[in-house]
Each structure stands twice: as structure tokens, then as C-alpha cells.
BAVOKE-889460 format. One record per residue (C-alpha): y, z, x; residue number from 1. Coordinates in nm, 2 decimals, m for minus. Layout:
<atoms>
[atom [Y Z X] NUM]
...
</atoms>
This chain:
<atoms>
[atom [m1.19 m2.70 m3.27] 1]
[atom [m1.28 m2.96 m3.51] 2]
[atom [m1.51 m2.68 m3.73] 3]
[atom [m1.16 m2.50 m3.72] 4]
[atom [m0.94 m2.79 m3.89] 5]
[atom [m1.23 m2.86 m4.17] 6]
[atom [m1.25 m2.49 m4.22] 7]
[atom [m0.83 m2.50 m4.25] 8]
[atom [m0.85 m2.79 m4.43] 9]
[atom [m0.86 m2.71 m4.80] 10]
[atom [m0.55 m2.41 m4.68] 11]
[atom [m0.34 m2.75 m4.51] 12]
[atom [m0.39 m2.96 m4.84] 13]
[atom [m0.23 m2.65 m5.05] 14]
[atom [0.06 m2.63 m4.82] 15]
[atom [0.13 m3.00 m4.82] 16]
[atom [0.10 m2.99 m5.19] 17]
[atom [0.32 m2.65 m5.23] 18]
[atom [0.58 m2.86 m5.02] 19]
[atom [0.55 m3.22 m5.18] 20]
[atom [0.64 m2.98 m5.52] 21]
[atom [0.97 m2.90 m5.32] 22]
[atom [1.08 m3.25 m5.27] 23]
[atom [0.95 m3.28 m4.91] 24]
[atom [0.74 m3.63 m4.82] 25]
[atom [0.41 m3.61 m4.69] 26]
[atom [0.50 m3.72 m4.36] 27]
[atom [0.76 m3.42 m4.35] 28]
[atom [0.48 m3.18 m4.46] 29]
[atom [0.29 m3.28 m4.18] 30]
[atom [0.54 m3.23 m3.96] 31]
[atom [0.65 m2.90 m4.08] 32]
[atom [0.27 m2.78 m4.06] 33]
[atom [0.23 m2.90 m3.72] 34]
[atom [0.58 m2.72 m3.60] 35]
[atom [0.48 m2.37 m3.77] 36]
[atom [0.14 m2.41 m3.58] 37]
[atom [0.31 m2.50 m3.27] 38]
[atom [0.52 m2.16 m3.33] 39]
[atom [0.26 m1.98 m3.41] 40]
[atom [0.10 m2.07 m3.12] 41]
[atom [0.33 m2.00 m2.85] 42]
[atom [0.38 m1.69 m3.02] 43]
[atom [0.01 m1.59 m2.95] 44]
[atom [0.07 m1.70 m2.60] 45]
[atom [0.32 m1.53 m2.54] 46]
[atom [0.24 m1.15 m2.65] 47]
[atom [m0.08 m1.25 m2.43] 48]
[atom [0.18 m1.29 m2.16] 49]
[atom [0.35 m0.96 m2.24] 50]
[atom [m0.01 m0.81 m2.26] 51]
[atom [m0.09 m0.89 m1.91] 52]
[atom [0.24 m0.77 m1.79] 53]
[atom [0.22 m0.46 m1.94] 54]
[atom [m0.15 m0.39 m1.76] 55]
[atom [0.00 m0.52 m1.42] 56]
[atom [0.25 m0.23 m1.46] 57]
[atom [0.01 0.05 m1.53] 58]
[atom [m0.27 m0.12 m1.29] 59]
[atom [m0.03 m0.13 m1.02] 60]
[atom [0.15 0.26 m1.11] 61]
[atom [0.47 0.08 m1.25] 62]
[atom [0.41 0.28 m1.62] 63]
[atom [0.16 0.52 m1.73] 64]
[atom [m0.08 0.43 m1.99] 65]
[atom [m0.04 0.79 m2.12] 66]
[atom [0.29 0.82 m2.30] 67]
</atoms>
């Protein structure tokens, strides 16, 4: 995890500078990085979540995996 945020870490200074250029502070940048990771995440957790749903319905005959 921590080789993951060095290896994001030159893309997370852009963003906070893209967004100090729009008048936001730095403390605001950080937040607004940490929200759209947040999003992004549950996102990802959730099409998982409508991925195993989808092969509970053709493992269990619901819907056939051949439209």
C-alpha cells in the first residue's frame, strides 16, 4: 500500500497544484483527493458486488450466461 502512494505520489502533487491554481487551499485539495478516492473506491466495490450477484444468478439457474 505504501509502494502504491509513492508511486501516486508525483500524480497527487499535480492535482493539488492543478487545484491550488483554482483558488482551492491545500488543506481543501487534500480533502477533495481523499473524497474522489473514497468514490472511486466504493465504486470498485460495488460493481464487485454487482459481479458476484450476477454469477449467483447464472450459478444458481436465475439467468443464463448465454444471451
Amino acid at each position: 500500500m505504501q509502494q502504491q502512494q509513492q508511486q501516486q505520489q508525483p500524480y497527487i502533487d499535480l492535482l493539488i497544484d492543478a487545484l491550488l491554481d483554482e483558488g482551492f487551499t491545500v488543506d481543501e485539495a487534500q480533502k477533495l483527493i481523499r473524497l474522489q478516492e473514497e468514490y472511486e473506491r466504493r465504486l470498485a466495490t460495488e460493481e464487485t458486488n454487482y459481479h458476484r450477484f450476477i454469477r449467483w444468478l447464472v450459478e444458481h439457474g436465475r439467468i443464463s450466461d448465454w444471451y
